[in-house]
C-alpha positions, -999 to +999 in steps of 0.1 A: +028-040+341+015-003+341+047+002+317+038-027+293-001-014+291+012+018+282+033+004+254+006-015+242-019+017+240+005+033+219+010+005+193-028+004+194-030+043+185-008+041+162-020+017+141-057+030+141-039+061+129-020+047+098-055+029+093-074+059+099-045+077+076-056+052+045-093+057+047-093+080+024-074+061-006-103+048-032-078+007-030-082+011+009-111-018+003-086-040-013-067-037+018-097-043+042-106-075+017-138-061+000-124-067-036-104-095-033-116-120-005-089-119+025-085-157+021-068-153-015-044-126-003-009-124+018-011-100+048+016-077+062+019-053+081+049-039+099+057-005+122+083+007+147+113+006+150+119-026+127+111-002+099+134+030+108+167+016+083+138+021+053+129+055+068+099+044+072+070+043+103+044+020+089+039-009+060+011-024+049+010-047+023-013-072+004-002-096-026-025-119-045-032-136-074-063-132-092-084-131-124-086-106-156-119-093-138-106-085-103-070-076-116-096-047-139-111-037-106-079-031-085-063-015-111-091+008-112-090+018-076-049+025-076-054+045-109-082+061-087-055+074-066-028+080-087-056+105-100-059+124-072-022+126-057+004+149-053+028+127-076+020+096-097+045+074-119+023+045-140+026+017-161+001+004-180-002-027-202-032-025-226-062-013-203-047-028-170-026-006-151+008-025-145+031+001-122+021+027-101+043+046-075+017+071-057+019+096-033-012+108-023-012+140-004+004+139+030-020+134+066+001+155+092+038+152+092+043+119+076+047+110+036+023+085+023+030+062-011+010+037-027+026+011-041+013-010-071+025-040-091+010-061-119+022-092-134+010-118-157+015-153-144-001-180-162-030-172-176-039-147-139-024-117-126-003-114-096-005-083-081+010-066-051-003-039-036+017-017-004+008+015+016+033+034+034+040+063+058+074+081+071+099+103+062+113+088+034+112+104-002+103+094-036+139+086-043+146+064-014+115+037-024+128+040-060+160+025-042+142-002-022+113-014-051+125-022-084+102-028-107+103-063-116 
């Protein structure tokens, strides 16, 4: 029991950290549900061990599928970002941003990316929007995430 308590701390304190880690992005509201309501949007989340073969320590991710209006909003937050990190690769597609790979500068020992996708789909856009920490480099998540 004392074992499985233990375990369970340290999930816990690792997840406030990513959390705590993301704060400071300027789309860490879209993740929370503040731009887009949470109800509109797919959830994930993922750390440990299930993430190692991606090099990877934590995933977060949030797709959805939204209006001209909203799609303007996020877009504004990631290019918020992109503005203010270390390295930035975007896409844009009139005044909307479409493509954005992000790495904002690093918390402690860990690399952080922020991931961005933008497509039209009928008349909306869906977008998909993922935060991630570990050691992985720029060129291994420009294996894993083509851009579509």
């Amino acid at each position: 029991m004392k074992k499985i308590l233990i375990t369970y701390l340290s999930l816990l304190l690792l997840g406030s950290g990513a959390a705590s880690a993301q704060r400071d992005l300027q789309s860490f509201p879209v993740f929370q549900g503040k731009v887009v309501p949470g109800r509109q949007m797919v959830t994930t989340e993922v750390r440990g061990a299930s993430m190692a073969t991606y090099q990877l320590d934590y995933y977060r991710g949030v797709s959805f599928q939204v209006g001209e209006e909203l799609a303007g909003k996020v877009s504004a937050l990631v290019e918020a970002d992109a503005a203010d990190a270390d390295i930035r690769e975007t896409e844009k597609t009139g005044h909307l941003l479409t493509y954005a790979l992000v790495k904002p500068a690093s918390k402690g020992k860990s690399n952080r990316y922020l991931c961005y996708q933008a497509r039209p789909v009928g008349g909306e856009w869906k977008i998909t929007l993922l935060y991630l920490e570990g050691p992985a480099t720029l060129e291994d998540l420009r294996a894993m995430f083509e851009k579509q």
